[in-house]
PDB file of N, CA, C and O in Angstrom:
ATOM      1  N   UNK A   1     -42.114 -23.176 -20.915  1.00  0.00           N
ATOM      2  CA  UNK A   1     -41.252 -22.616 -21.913  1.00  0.00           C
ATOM      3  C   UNK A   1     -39.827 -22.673 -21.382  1.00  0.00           C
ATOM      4  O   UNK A   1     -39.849 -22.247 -20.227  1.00  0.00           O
ATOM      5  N   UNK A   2     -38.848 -22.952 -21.673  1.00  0.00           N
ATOM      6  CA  UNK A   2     -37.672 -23.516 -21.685  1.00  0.00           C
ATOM      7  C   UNK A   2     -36.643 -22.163 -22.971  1.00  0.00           C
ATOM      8  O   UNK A   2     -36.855 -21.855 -24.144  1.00  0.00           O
ATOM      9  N   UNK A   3     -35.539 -21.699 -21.930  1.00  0.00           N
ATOM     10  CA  UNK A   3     -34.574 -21.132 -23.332  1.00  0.00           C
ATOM     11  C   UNK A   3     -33.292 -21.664 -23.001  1.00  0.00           C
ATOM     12  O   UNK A   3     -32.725 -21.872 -21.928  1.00  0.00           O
ATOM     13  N   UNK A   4     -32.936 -21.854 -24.369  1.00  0.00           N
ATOM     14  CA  UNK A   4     -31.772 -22.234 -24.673  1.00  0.00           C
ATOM     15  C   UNK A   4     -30.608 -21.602 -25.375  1.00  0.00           C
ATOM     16  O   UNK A   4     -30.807 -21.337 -26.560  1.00  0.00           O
ATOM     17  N   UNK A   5     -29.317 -21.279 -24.830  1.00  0.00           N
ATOM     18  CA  UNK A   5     -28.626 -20.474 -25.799  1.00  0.00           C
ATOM     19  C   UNK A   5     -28.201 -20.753 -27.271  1.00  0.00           C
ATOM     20  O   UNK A   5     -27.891 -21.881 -27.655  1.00  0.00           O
ATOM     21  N   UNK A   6     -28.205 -19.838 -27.932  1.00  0.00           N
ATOM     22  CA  UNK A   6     -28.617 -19.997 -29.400  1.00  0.00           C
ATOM     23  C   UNK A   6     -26.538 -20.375 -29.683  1.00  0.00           C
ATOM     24  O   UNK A   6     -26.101 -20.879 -30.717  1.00  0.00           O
ATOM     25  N   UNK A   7     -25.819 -20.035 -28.697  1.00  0.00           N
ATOM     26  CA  UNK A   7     -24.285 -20.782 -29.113  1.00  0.00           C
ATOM     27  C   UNK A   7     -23.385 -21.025 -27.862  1.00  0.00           C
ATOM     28  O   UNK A   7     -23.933 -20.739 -26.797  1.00  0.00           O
ATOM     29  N   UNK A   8     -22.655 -21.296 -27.818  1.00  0.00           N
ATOM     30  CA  UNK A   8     -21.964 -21.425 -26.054  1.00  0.00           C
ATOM     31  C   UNK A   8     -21.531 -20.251 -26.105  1.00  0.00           C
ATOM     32  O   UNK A   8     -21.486 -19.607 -27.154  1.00  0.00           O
ATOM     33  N   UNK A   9     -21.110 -19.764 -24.841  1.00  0.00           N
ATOM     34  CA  UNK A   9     -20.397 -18.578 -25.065  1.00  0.00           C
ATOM     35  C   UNK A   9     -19.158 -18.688 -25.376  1.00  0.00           C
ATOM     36  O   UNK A   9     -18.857 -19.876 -25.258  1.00  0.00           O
ATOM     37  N   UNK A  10     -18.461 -18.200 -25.644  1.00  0.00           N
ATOM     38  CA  UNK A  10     -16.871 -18.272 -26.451  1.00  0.00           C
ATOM     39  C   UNK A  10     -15.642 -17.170 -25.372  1.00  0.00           C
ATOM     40  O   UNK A  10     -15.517 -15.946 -25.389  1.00  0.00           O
ATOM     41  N   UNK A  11     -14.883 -18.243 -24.506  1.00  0.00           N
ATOM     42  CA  UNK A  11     -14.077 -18.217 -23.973  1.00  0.00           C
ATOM     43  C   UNK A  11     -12.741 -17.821 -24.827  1.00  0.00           C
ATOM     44  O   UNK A  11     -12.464 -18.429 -25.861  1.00  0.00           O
ATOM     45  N   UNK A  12     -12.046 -16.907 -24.391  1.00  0.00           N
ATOM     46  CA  UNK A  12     -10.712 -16.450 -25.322  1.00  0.00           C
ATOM     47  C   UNK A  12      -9.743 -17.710 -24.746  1.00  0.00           C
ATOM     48  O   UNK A  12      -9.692 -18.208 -23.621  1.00  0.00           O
ATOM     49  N   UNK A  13      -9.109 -17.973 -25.794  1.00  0.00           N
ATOM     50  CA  UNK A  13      -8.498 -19.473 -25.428  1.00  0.00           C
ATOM     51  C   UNK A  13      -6.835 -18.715 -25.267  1.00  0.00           C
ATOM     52  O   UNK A  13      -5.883 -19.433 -24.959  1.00  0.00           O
ATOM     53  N   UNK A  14      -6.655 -17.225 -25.515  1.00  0.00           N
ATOM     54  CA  UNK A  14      -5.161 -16.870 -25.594  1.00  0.00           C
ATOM     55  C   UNK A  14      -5.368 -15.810 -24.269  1.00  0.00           C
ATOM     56  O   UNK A  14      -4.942 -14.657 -24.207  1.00  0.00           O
ATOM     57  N   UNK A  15      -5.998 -16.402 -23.430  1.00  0.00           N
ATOM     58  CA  UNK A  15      -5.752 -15.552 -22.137  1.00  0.00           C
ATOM     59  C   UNK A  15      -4.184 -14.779 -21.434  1.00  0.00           C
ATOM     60  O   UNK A  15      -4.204 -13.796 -20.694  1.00  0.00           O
ATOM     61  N   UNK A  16      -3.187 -15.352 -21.789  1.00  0.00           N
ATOM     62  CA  UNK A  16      -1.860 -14.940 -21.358  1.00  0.00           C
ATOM     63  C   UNK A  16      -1.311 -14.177 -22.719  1.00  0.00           C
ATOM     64  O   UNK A  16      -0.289 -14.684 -23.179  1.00  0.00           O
ATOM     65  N   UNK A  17      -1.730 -13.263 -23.289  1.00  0.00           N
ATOM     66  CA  UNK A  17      -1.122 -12.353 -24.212  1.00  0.00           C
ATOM     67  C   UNK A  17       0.032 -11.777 -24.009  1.00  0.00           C
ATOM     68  O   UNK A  17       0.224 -11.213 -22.932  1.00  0.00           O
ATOM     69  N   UNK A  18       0.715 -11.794 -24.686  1.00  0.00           N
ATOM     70  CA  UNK A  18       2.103 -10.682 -24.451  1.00  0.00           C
ATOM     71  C   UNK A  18       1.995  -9.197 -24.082  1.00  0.00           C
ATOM     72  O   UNK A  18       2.940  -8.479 -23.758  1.00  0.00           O
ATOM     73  N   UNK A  19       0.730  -8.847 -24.176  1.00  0.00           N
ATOM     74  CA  UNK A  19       0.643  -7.086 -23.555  1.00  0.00           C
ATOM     75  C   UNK A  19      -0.667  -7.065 -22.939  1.00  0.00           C
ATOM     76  O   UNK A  19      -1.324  -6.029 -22.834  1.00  0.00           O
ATOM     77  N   UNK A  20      -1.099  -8.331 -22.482  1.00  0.00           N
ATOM     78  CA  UNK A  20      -1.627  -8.445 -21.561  1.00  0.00           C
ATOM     79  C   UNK A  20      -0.508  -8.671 -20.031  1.00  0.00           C
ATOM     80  O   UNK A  20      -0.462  -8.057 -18.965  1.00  0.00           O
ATOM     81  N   UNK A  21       0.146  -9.643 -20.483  1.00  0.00           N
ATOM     82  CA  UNK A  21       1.529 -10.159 -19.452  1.00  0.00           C
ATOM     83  C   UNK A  21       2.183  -8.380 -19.160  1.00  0.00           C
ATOM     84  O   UNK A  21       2.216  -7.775 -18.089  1.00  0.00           O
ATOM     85  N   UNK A  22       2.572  -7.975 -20.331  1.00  0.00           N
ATOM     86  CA  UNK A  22       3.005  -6.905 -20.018  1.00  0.00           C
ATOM     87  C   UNK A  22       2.579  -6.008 -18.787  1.00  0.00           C
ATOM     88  O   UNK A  22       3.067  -5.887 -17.664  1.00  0.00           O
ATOM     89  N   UNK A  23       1.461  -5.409 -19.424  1.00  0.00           N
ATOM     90  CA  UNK A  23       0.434  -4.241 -18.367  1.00  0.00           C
ATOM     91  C   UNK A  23       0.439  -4.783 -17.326  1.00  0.00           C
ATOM     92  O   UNK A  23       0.611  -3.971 -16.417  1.00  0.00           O
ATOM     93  N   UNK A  24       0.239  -6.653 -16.713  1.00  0.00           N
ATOM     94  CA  UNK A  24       0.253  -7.148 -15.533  1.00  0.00           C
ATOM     95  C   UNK A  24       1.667  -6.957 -14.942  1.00  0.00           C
ATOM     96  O   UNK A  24       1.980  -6.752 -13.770  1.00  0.00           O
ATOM     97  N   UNK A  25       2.334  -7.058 -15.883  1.00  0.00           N
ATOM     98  CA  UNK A  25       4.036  -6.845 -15.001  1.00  0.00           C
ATOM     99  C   UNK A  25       4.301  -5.231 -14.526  1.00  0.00           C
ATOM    100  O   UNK A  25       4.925  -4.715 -13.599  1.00  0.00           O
ATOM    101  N   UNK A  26       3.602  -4.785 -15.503  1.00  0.00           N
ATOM    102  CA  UNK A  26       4.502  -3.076 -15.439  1.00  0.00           C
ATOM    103  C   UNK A  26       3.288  -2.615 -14.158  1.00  0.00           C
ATOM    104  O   UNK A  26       3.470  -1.560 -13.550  1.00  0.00           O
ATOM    105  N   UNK A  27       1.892  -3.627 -13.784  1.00  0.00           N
ATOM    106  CA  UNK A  27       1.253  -2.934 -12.622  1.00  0.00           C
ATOM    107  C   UNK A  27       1.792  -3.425 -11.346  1.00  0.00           C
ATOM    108  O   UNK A  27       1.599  -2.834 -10.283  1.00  0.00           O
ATOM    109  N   UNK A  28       2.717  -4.907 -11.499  1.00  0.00           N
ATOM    110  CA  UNK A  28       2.852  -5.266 -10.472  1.00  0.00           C
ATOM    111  C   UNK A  28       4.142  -4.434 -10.140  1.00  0.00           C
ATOM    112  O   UNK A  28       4.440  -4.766  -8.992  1.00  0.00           O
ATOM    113  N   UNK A  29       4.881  -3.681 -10.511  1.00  0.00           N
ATOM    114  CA  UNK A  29       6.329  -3.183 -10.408  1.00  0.00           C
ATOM    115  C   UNK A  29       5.727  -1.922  -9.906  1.00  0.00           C
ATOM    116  O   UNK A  29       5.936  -1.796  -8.700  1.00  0.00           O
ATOM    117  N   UNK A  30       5.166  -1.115 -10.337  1.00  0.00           N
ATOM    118  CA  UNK A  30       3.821  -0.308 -10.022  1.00  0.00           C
ATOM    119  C   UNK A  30       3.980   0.454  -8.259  1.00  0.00           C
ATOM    120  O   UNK A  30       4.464   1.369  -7.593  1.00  0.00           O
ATOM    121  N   UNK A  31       2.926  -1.098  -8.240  1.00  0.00           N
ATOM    122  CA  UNK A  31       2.614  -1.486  -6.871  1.00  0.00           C
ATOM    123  C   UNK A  31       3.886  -1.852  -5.685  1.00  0.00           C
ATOM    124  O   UNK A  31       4.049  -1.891  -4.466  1.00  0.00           O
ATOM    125  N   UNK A  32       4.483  -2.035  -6.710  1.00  0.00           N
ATOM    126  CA  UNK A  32       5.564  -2.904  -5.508  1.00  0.00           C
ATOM    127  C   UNK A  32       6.674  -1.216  -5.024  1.00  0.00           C
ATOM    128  O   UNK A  32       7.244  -0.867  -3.990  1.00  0.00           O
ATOM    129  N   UNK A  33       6.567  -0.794  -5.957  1.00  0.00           N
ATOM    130  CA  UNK A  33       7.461   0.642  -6.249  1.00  0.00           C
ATOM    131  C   UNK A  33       6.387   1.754  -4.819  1.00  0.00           C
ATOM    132  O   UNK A  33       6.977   2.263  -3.866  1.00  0.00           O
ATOM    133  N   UNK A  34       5.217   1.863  -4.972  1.00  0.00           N
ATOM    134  CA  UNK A  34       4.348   2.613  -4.175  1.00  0.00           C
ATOM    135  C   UNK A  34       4.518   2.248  -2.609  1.00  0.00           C
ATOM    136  O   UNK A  34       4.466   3.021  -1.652  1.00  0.00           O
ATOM    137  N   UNK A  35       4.685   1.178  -2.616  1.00  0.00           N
ATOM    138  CA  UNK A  35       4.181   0.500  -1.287  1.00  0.00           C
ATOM    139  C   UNK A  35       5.743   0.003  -0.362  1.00  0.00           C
ATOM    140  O   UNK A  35       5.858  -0.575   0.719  1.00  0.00           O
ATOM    141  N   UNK A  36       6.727   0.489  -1.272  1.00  0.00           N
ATOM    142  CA  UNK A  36       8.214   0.957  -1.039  1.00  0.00           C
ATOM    143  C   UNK A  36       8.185   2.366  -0.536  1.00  0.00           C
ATOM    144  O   UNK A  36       8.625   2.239   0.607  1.00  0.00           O
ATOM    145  N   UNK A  37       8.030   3.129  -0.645  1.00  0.00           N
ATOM    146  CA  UNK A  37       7.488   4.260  -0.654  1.00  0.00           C
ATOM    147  C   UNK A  37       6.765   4.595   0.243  1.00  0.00           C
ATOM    148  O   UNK A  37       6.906   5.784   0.525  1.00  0.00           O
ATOM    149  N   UNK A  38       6.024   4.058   0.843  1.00  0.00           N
ATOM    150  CA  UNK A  38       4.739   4.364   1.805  1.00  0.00           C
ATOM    151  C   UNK A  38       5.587   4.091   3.231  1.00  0.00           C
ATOM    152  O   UNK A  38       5.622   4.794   4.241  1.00  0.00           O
ATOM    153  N   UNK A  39       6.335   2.667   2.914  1.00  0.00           N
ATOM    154  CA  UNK A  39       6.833   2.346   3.992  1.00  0.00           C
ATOM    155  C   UNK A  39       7.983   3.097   4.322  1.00  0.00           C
ATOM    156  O   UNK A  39       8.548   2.956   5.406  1.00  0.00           O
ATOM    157  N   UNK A  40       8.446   4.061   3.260  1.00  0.00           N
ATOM    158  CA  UNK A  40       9.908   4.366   3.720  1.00  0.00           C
ATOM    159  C   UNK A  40       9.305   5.970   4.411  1.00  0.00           C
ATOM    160  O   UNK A  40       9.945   6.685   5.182  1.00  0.00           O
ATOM    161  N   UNK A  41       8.032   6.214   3.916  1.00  0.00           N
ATOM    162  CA  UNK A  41       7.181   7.509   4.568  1.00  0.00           C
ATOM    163  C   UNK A  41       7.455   7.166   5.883  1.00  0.00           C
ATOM    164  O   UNK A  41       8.103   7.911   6.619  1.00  0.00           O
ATOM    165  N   UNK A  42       6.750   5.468   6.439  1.00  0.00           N
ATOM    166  CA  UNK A  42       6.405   5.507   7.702  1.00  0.00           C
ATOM    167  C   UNK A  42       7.523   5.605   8.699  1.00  0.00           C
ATOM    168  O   UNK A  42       7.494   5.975   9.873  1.00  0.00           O
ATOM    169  N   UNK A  43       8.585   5.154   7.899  1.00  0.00           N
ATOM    170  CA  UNK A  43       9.724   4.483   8.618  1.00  0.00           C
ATOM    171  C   UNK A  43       9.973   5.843   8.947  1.00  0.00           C
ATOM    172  O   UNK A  43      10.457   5.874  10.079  1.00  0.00           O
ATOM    173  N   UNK A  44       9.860   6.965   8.468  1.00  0.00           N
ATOM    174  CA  UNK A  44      10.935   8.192   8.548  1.00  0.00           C
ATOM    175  C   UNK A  44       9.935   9.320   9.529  1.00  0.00           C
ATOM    176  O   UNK A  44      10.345  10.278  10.184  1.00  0.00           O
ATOM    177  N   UNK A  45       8.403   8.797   9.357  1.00  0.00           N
ATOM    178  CA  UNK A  45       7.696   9.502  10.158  1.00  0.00           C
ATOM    179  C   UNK A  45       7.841   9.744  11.298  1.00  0.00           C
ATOM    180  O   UNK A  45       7.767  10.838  11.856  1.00  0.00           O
ATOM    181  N   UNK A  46       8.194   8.120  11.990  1.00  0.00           N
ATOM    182  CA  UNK A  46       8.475   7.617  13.245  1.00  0.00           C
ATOM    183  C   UNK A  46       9.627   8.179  13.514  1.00  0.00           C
ATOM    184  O   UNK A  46       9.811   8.039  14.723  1.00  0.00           O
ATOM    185  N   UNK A  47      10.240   8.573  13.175  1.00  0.00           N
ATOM    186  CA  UNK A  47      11.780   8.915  13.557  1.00  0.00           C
ATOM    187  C   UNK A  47      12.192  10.423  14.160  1.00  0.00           C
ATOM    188  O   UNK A  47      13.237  10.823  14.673  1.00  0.00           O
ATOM    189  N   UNK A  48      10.787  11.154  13.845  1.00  0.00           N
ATOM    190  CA  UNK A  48      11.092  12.686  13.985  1.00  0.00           C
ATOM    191  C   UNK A  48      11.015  13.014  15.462  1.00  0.00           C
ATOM    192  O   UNK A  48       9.983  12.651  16.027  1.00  0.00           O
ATOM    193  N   UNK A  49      11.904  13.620  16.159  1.00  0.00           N
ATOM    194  CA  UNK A  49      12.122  14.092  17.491  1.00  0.00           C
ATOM    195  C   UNK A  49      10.819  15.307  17.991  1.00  0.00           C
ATOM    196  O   UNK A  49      10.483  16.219  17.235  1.00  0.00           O
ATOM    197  N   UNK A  50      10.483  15.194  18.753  1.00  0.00           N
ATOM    198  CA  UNK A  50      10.087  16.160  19.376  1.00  0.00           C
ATOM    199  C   UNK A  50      10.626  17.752  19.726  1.00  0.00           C
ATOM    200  O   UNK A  50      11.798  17.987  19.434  1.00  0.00           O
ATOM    201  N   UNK A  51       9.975  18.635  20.218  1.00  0.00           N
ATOM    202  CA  UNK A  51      10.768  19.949  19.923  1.00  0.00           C
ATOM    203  C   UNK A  51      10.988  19.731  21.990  1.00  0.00           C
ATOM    204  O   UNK A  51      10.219  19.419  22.899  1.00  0.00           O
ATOM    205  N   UNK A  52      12.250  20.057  21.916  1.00  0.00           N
ATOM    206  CA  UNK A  52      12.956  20.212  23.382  1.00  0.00           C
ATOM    207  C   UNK A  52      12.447  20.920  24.430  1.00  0.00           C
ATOM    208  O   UNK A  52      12.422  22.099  24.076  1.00  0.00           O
ATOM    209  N   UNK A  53      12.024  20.802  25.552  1.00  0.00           N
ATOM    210  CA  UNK A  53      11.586  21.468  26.185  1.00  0.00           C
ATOM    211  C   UNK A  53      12.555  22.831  26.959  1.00  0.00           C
ATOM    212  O   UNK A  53      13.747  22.862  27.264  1.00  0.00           O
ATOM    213  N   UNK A  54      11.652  23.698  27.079  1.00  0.00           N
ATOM    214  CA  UNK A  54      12.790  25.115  27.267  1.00  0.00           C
ATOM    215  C   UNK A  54      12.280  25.532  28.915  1.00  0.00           C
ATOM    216  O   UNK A  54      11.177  25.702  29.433  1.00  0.00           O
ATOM    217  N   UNK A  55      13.498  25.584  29.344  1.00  0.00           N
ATOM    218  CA  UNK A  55      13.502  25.554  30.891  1.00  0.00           C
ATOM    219  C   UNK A  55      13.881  24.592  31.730  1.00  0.00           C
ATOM    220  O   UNK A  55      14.850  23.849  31.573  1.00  0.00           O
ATOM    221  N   UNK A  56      13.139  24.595  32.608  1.00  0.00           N
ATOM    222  CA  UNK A  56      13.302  23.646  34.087  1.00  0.00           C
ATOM    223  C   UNK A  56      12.147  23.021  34.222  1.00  0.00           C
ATOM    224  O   UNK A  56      12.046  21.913  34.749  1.00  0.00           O
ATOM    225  N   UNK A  57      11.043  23.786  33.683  1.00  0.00           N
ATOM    226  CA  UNK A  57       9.486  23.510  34.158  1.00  0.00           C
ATOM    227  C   UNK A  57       9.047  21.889  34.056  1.00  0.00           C
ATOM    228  O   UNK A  57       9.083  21.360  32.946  1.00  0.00           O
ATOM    229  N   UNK A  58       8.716  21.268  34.993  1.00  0.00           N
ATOM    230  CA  UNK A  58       7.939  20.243  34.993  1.00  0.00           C
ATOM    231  C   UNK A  58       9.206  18.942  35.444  1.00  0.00           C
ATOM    232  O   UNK A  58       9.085  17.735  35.652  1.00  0.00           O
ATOM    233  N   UNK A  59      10.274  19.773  35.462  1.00  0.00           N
ATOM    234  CA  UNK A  59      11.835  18.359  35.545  1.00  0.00           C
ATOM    235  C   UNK A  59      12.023  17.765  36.453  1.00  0.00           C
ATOM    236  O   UNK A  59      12.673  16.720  36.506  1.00  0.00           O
ATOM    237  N   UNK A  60      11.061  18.766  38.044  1.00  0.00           N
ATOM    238  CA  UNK A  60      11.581  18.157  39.278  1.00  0.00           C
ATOM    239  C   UNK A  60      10.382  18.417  39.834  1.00  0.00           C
ATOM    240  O   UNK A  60       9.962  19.566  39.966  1.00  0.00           O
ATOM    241  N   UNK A  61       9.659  17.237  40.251  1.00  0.00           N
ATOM    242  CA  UNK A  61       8.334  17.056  40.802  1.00  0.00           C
ATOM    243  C   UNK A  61       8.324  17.047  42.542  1.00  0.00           C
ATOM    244  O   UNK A  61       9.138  16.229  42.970  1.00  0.00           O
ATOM    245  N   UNK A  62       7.926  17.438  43.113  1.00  0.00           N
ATOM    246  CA  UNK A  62       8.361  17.248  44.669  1.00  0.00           C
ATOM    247  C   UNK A  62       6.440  16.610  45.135  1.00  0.00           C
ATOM    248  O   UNK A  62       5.346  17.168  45.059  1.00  0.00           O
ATOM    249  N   UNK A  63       6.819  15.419  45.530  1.00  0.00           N
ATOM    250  CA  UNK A  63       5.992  14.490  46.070  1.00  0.00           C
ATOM    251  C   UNK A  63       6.097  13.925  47.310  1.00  0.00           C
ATOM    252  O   UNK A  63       6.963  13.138  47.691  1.00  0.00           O
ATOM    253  N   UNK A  64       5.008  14.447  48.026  1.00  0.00           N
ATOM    254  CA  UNK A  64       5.165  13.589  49.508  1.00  0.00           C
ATOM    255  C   UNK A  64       3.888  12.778  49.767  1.00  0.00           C
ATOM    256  O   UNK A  64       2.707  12.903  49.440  1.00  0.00           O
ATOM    257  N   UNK A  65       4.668  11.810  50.554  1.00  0.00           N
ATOM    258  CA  UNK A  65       3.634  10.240  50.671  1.00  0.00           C
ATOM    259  C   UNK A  65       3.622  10.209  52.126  1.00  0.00           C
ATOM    260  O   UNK A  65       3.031   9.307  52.719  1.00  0.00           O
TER     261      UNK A  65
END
């Protein structure tokens, strides 16, 4: 027994729609906007100082060899 489809399947021949194009543009601006963002997180993460150390403690090590 053998089946055969009863029609081809039917491919949309207007794949590049105008609000299809759209939604693809306004996700890629989206994305590009987020990931601006993430990086300007990291950039600023890296940048934060440490809290100063208070005293003398630990500044002058005395080592003999």
């Amino acid at each position: 027994m053998s089946l055969a489809p009863l029609s081809s399947p039917s491919v949309p021949s207007n794949v590049g729609s105008s609000s299809e194009l759209r939604a693809a543009t306004l996700a890629k601006d989206q994305q590009k906007m987020e990931g601006a963002a993430a990086i300007a997180l990291l950039e600023t993460a890296g940048q934060t100082a440490g809290p100063k150390p208070i005293g003398s403690a630990g500044h002058h090590i005395n080592v003999s060899v």
